[in-house]
N, C-alpha and C positions, 0 to 999 in steps of 0.2 A: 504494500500500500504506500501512498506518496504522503507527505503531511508539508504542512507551511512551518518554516520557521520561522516566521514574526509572531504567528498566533501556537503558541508548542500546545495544544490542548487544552484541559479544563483547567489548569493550573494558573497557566498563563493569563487566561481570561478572568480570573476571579483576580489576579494582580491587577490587571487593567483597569476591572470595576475598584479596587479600592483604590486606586489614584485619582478615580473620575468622583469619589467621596462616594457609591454605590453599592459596596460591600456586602455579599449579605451573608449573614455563617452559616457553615454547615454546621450538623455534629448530633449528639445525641441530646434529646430534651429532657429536660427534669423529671425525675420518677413522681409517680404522683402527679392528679391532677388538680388545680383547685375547681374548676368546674366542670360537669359533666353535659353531654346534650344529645338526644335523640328523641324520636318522635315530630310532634308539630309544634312551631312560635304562634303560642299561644296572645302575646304582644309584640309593641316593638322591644329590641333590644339592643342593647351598645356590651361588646366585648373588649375588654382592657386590660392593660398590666396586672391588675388587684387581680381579675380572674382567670389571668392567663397561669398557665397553658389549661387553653378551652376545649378538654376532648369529645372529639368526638364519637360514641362509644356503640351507636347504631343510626341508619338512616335517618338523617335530620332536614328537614322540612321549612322551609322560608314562605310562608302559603298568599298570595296574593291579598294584596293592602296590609301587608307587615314589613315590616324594614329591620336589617340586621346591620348594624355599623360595628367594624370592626378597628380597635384605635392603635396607633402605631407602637409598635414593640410583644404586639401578642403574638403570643405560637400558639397553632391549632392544631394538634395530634388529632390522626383518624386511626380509628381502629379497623382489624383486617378487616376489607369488606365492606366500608362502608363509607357514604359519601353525601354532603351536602347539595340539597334541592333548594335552589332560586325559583318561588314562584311569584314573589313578592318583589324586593328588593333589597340589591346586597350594593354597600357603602363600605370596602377593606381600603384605606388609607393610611400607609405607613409612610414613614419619610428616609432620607438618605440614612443618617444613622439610626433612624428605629424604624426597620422594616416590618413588615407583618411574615411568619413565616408558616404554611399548611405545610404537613408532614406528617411520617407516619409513626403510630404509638408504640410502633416493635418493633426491634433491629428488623426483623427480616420480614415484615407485616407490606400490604400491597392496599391502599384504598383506590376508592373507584370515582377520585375526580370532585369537579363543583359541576353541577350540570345544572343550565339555567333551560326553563320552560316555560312558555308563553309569556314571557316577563318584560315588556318595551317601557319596564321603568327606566332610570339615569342610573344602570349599574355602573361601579366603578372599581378596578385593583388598581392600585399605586403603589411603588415600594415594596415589592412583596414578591418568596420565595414558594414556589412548587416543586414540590419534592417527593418522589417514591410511592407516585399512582402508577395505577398500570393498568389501563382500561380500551377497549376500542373504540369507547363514547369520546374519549381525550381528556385529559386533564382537565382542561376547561371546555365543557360541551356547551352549543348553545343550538337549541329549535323553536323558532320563531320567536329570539329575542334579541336585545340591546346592551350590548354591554362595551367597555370600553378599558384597554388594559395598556397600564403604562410603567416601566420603569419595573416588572416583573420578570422572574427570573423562572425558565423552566429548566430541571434537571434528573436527572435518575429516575428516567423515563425511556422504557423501549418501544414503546408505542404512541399512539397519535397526542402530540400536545393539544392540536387546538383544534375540535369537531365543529363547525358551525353549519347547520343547517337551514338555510331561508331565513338567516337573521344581519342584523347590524352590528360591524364589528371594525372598534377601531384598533391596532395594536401598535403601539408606538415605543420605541429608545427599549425595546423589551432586548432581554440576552437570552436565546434556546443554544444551551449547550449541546454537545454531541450526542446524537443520541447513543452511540454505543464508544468504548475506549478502544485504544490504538491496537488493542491486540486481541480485540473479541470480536466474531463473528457475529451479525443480522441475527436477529432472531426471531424476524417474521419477513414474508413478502407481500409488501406494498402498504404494510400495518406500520410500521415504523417512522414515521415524517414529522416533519414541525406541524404541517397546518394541512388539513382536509376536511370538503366540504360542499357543496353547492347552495347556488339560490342567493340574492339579496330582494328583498321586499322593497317595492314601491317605497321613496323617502329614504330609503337605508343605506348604505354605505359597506363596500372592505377597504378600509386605508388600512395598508401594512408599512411602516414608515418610520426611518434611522434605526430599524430593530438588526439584530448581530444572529445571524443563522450558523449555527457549526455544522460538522459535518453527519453526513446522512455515508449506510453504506449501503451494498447488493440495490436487491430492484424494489426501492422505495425514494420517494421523491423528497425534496425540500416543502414543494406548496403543491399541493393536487385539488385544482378546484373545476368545478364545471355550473356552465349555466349563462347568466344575462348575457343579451346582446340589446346596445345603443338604441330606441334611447333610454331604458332602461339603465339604474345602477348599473354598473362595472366595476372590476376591481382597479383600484389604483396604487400600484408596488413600486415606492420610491423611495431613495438615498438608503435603503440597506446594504448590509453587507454580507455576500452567503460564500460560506467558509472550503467548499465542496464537495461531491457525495459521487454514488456509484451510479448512480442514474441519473433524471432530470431534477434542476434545479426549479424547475417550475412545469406545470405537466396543466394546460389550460384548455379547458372548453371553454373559452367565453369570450369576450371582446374583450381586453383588456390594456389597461393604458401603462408601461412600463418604462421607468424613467431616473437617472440620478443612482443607478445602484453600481456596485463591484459585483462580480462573479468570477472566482478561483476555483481551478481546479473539479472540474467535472467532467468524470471520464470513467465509463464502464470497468469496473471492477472484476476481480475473479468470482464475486460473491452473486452477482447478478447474472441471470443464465438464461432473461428474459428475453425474446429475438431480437427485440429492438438496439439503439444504443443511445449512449449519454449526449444529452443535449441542456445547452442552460431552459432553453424555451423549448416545449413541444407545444404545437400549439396546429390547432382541428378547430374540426364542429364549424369547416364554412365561418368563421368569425373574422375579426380585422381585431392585429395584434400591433401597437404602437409601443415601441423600440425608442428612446431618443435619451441621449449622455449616459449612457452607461460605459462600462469599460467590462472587456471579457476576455480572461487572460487563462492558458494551460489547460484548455477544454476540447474534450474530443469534435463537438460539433459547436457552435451558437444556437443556430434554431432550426427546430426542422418545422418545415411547413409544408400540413398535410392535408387531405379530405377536406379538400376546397379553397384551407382559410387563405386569409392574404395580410401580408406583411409588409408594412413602415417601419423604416428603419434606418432614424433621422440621424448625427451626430453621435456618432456611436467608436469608440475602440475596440479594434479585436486585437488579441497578439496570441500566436502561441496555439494556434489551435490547429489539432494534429489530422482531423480528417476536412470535409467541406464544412466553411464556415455557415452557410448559410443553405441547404438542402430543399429540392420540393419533389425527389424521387432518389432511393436507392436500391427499389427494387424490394422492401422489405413489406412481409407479410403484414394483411388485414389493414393494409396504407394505399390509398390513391394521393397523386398529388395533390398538392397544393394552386390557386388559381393564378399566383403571382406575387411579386416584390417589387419595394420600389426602395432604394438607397440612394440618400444622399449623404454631404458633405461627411462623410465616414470615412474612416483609417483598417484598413485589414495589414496586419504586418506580422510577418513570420506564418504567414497563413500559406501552403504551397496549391489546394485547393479552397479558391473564396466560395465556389456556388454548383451548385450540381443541379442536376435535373432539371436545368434551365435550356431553353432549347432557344427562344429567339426573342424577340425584343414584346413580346406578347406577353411572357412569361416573366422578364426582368428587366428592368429601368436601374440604370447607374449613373450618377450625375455627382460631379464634384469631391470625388472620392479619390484615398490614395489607398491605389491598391495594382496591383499588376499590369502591364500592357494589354494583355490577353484579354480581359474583360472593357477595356475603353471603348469599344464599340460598341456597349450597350448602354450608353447614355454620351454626355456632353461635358468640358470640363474636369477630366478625371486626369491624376498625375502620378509618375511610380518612381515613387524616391522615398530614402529614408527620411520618417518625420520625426527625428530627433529628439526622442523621447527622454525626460531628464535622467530615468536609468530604467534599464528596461530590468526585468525580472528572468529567474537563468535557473538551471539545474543547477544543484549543488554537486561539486564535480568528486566530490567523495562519497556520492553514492555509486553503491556497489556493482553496478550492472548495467550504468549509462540507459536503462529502463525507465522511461517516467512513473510507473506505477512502483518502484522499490526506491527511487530519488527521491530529494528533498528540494521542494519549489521554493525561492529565495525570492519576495515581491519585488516588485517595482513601482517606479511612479510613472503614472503614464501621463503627466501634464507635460506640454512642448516646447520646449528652450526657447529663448527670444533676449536677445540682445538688450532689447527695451525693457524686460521684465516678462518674470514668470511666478505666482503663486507659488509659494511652500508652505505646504497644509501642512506639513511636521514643524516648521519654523512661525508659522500663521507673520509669513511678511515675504517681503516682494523681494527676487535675488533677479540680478542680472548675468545671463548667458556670455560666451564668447562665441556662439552660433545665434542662429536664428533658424526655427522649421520651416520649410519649402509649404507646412499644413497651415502657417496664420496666413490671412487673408486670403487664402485660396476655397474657399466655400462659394455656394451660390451666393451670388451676387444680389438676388432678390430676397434670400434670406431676412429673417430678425437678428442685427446684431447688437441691437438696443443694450444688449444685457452685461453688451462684453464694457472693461472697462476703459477709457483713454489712458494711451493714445491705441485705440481701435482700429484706424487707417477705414472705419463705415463701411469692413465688412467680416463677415462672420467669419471664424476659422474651422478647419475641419476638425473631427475628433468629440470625445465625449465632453470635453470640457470649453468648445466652440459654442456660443451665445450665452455664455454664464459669465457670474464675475471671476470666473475663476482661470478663464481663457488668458492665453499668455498673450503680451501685448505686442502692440505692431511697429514699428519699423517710417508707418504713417505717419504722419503728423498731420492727419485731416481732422476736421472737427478740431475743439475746446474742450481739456478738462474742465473747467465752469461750467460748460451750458448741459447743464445737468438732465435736461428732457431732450436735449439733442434737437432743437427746434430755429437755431442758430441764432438765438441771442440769450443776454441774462439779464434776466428781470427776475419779477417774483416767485414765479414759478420755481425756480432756482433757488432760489432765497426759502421757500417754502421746504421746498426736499432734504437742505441743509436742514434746517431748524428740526424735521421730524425725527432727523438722526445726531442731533445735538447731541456732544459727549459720549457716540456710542460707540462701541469698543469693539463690536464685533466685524471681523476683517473678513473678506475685503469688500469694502463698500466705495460707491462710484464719489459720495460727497467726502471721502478722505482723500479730498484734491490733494493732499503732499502725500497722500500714502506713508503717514507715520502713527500709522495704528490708531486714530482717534479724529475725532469730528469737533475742530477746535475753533479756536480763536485766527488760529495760522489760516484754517481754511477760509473764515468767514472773511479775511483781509481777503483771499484772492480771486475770490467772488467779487469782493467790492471794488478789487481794481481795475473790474472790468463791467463794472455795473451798468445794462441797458447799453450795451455798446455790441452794433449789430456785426455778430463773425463774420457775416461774408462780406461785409465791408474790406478795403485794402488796409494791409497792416502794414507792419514793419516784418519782414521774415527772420526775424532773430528777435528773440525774447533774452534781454542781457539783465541780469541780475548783479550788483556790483558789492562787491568783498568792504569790512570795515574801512581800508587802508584804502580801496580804491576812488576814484573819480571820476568823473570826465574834464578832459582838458578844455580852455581853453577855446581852443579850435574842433573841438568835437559840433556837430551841426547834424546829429543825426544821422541815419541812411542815407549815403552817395552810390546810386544805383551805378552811376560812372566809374567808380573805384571804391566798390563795396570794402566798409571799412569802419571801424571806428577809432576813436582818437581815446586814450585814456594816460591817464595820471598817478603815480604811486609810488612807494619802493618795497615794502612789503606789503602785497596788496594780492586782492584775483579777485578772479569775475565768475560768475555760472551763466553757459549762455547753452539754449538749445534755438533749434532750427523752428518756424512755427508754419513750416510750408513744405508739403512734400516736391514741390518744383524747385529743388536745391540750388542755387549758387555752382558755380567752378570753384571757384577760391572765396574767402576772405583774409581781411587785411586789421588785423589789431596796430595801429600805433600807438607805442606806449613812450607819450615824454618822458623824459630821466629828469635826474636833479639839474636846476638850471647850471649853466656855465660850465658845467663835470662835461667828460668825455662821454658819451652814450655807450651804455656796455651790462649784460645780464650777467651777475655770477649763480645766479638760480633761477630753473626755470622746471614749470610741470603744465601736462596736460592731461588729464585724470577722467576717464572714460570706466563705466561699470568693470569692463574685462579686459580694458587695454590702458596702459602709462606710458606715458614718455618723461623723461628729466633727465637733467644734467644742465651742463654750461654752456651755450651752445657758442660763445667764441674762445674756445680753449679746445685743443687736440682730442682732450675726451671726450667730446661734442656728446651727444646724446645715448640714451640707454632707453629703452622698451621691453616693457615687462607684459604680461598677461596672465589671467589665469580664467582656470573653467569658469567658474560663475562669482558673484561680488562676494560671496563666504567664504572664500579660498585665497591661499595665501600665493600671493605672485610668483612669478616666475619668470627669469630672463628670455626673452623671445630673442636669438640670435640671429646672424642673415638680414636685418633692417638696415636699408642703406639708409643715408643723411641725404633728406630731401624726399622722402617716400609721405611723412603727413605735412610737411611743414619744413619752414625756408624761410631764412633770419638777416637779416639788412639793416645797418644802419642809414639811416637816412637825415642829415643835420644833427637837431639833437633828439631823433628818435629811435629808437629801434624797431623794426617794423617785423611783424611773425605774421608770414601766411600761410592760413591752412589750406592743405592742396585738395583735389580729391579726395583722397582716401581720409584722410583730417575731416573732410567735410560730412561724409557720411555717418562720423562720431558724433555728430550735431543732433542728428535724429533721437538721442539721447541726450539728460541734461551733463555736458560737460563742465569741469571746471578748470582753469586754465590759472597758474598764480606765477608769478614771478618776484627775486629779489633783485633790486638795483642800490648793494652798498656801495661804502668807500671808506677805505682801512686805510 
């Protein structure tokens, strides 16, 4: 079997939760109960610390217009056999360190779940641990009710966590651990899964949402559900993360909208002997399955699309996936195709077959995709180059048998390098590349890329993290970071979007105009210093920002489109200047006055780009030095081979010295540069 090493099992994962302040204990419960419960709630009733631990000691009964509030820090033993009935309404709300926890009265005792029935009260779990039911109803059953589970933890459990049938079901920030350990065998097929189910009721809802899936083995799925199609409820499965299993990661009859998750490792096991094989998505029943920012890495297939249905399959990553990424025929029993696909602005990479059982442009639409030559003939705009992933995810090469199924998968980040910036969700701040991906700005052109943040370049990029804030930035310099609705001026409206995210913290947002983790005072200066002032109006193509020690001279008069240049004054001093126009300049020309009546002359000089340096003296034999390094978190390094004159070219002229940036200087502009020089005298 294969396992992740960033996530090592159940261990690792209850580490995690205690860093996230989440924790919740295992172990054995107190001998002895102080309260006992079986039969029917004869009132309402509230369970708490004083009567915890509240056993439960035969079938107990919640009977419709009763309520049972359960208060944080109570444990509920069940004895063998036996299981709580929602017909009324159940209120379990525990908190980060006082969780609620159900579990069982005997080391080796099995009860049989919370099963909610006919119940469309405001059921709620919060905080709360399930533990050592064993039922094929699920842990938490629900037939034709409401309930809403959050911040719950399911474990030691070999059969189905969560049954819902024809009810409303929200499951959110919840953690289902594995359901079986590293070195034990399925012990059921197709009884084993997180979540199984059909049906939502008119009004109802399945949002399944930031919740953490471990893995599933043999031939039982992560989420098996069947039923609605549009306009009916659907299921909507977003920003989870599902850890990998032996079969499908999602096994769907229904229409369903699929969006913002990770999917690792899913790929038919020796355990599974079922005809079919591992796919993240199966998805039938004639329905329409919507795919958009996900990422799908070390998986036998992505999706297979069958018996009719049809597939969107918008800004997506695939990497690493060992048979067709996307299938609508293999030939496999009790399966007719599928009726079509349509892909855009997507990344297949390491994929050697993207699609099978496609036969002609009836069957498959590809547009703005990077993915193989072979396939650009069934759409428009497609490119095949490496899209420079900040690190891709690899066997570990000390597995025994170069076998993916007996290796060990080592993750990656699949967000796209970008000179200008790229999100790190591990660092939650913006690092600058010394590449840039061939995938920013190459999406449809017609696309929304509203979401992405400046500098954008006003078009979406390919990949799972293209039309989000989390897309790496562009190279453009179209558009205003200020004009926050992107409507090409700042007025209120802007001024409005700032203020909703006044002081907020949470990154990355488009009104942290400086991008320094917070929505300030800084930002709200540089809104105003462009207040009501129409962008598509003619600017200045340089935005110069001037260091304590700097000035303008004298003879500075602005932009001379004639001998693009500016005139400046200092001796320890610099400037931040970026480009505010993608129609770049050849050169620019900084004149920098010296001390008056002195001979003009730098003995320090820098130019300081995210992933490129240059310094030194530039009228002294040791002229210049240039440094680089992978991204702005990493420590420099001498880039050797740069001749003198390759960014920039030094003159005195009177009493000035004049530095022009050349080309390649110039296209550091697209970025904000800073540029500082000393002019002593000893």
């Amino acid at each position: 079997m294969h396992r992740r090493l960033t996530l090592r099992g159940r261990d690792l994962i209850r580490l995690c939760l205690l860093a996230m302040g989440t924790w919740i204990p295992h172990g054995v419960i107190p001998a002895g109960a102080a309260s006992t419960w079986q039969g029917t709630l004869g009132r309402d009733a509230v369970w708490g610390p004083q009567q915890s631990p509240c056993e439960i000691v035969g079938e107990f009964t919640v009977p419709d217009g009763r309520k049972l509030t359960i208060l944080p820090g109570t444990v509920v033993p069940f004895a063998e056999g036996t299981r709580l009935v929602i017909r009324g309404r159940l209120v379990a709300e525990g908190t980060p360190s006082e969780p609620i926890r159900f579990t069982r009265a005997d080391e080796k005792g099995r009860w049989l779940g919370i099963q909610l029935r006919e119940t469309n009260a405001d059921n709620r779990l919060r905080h709360a641990l399930l533990e050592y039911a064993r039922t094929d109803d699920g842990m938490i059953g629900l037939e034709k009710s409401r309930l809403l589970l959050e911040h719950v933890e399911f474990d030691h459990c070999d059969r189905r966590r969560i049954r819902t049938i024809d009810s409303s079901l929200i499951v959110r920030r919840c953690r289902f651990q594995d359901v079986f350990a590293t070195d034990e065998p399925p012990t059921t097929d197709n009884l084993s899964e997180h979540l199984w189910g059909s049906g939502i009721p008119d009004g109802g809802q399945l949002l399944l949402e930031e919740n953490l899936f471990g893995r599933t083995k043999g031939h039982n799925d992560a989420i098996d559900f069947d039923g609605p199609a549009s306009p009916k409820p659907i299921p909507h499965i977003r920003n989870n993360t599902f850890l990998g299993g032996g079969d499908d990661a999602l096994d769907l009859e229904c229409d369903a909208l699929i969006e913002g998750n990770v999917f690792a490792s899913f790929n038919k096991d020796p355990y599974n002997k079922a005809s079919g094989e591992a796919n993240v998505l199966s998805a039938g029943a004639g329905r329409h399955y919507v795919l958009r920012h996900n990422v799908f890495v070390n998986a036998q297939h992505v999706v297979q699309v069958k018996n009719d249905a049809f597939l969107t399959f918008i800004n997506n990553t695939a990497v690493n996936i060992s048979g067709a990424a996307i299938y609508l025929d293999l030939d496999l029993p009790y399966r007719k195709p599928g009726r079509g696909v349509l892909v855009e602005n997507s990344i297949f990479w390491k994929t050697p077959t993207v699609f099978a059982g496609a036969e002609d442009e009836d069957d498959l639409t590809v547009n703005y995709s990077c993915l193989p030559s072979s396939w650009h003939r069934f759409g428009t705009g497609n490119i095949d180059a490496d899209p420079l992933f900040v690190r891709e995810g690899y066997w570990d090469p000390n597995g025994a048998s170069g076998n993916p199924a007996d290796d060990v998968w080592i993750d990656g980040d699949y967000h796209l390098k970008s000179q200008a910036g790229r999100w790190d969700a591990g660092r939650q701040r913006w690092i600058a590349d010394n590449v840039t991906s061939p995938c920013i700005d190459a999406g449809d052109p017609g696309a929304d890329w509203t979401a992405e943040l400046w500098p954008h370049g006003e078009r979406i990029n390919m990949g799972a993290y293209g039309g989000t804030s989390q897309a790496g930035t562009s190279l453009s310099v179209a558009g205003d970071p200020v004009d926050l609705n992107h409507n090409g001026n700042v007025d209120g409206t802007d001024l409005h979007a700032l203020a909703n995210h006044w002081l907020a913290r949470i990154p990355p947002l488009a009104e942290d105009i400086t991008r320094d983790g917070s929505v300030n005072l800084v930002d709200l200066a540089r809104l105003a210093g462009k207040w009501q002032v129409g962008l598509g109006a003619s600017r200045e193509p340089f935005e110069v920002a001037l260091g304590r020690r700097a000035g303008w001279s004298p003879l500075h008069t602005g932009f001379d489109p004639e001998l693009p240049g500016y005139h400046l004054v200092g001796d320890i001093a610099s400037i931040t200047i970026r480009a505010q126009s993608d129609d770049l300049l050849d050169r620019l020309v900084l004149a920098i006055q010296t001390s008056p009546g002195q001979v003009p002359m730098m003995e320090g000089f820098t130019l300081a780009a995210p992933c490129l340096k240059i310094e030194g003296e530039p009228f002294r034999n040791e002229g210049l030095t240039c440094y680089r390094r992978v991204d702005s978190s990493r420590p420099w390094q001498v880039e050797p081979d740069v001749e003198a004159g390759t960014y920039l070219q030094f003159d005195i002229v009177g009493d000035e010295v004049r530095i022009t940036l050349l080309p390649a200087a110039m296209e550091l502009l697209r970025m904000p540069c800073q540029i500082s020089w000393i002019d002593w005298y000893r």
